[in-house]
C-alpha positions in Angstrom: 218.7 17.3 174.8 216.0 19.1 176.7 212.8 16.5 177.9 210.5 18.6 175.5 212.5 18.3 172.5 212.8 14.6 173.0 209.2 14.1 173.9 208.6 16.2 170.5 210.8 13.7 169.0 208.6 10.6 170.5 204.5 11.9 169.8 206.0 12.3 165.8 206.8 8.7 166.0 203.7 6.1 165.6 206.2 2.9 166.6 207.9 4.2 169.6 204.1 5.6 170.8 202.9 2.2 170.2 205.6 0.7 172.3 205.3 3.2 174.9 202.0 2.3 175.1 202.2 -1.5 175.0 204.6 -1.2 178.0 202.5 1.7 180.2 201.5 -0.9 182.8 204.9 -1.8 183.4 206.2 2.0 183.5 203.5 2.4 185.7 204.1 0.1 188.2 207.8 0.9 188.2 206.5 4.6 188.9 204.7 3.8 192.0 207.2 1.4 193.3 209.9 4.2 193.5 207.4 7.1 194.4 206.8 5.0 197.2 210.2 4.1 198.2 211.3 7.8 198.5 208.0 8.6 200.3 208.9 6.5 202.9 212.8 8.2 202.0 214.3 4.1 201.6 217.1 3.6 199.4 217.2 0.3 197.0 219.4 -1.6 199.8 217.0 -0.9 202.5 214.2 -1.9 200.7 216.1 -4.9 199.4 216.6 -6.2 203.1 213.1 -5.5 204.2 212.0 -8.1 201.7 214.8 -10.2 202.0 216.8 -9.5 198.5 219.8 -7.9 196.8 219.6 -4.2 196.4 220.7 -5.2 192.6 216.8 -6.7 192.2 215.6 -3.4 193.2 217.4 -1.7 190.5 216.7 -4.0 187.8 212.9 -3.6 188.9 213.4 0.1 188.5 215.1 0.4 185.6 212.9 -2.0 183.6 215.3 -4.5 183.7 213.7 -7.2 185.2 210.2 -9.1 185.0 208.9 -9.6 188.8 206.7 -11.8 189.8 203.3 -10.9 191.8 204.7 -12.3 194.9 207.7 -10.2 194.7 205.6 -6.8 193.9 203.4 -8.0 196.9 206.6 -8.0 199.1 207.9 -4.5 198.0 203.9 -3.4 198.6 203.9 -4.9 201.9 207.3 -3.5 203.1 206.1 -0.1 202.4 202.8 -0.3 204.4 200.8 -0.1 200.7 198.4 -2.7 198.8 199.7 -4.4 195.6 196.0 -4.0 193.3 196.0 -5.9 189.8 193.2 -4.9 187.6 191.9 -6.2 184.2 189.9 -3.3 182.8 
């Protein structure tokens, strides 16, 4: 299935926007973790050992599979030269 079918698929459907929505921070955060990574062209396992981890964290944090804590976000930020900012807005 072509991304455009599916996404027709998804904005017809009130629940899965709703739960899209309720988890965008999380998407989010996932997105700029692994933009990140490939700017600075890292794989999981080096980022893993720059932060002292298993390269099996790093893809549970990218896949959505796993619920890190700010102090491990703020290692992965740190790693890649960038600031971790956490806004209420």
């Amino acid at each position: 299935m072509k991304w455009s079918k599916a996404k027709e698929i998804i904005l017809k459907n009130k629940e899965v926007q709703n739960e899209l929505k309720k988890n965008e921070a999380e998407y989010k955060i996932i997105e700029e973790i692994i933009m990140a990574r490939m700017e600075r062209k890292l794989t999981q396992k080096e980022l893993a050992v720059l932060i002292g981890t298993k390269q099996s964290n790093i893809s549970r944090l990218e896949s959505g599979n796993y619920n890190p804590t700010l102090d491990f976000l703020q290692k992965i930020a740190s790693a890649m030269d960038k600031k971790l900012e956490v806004r209420i807005i």
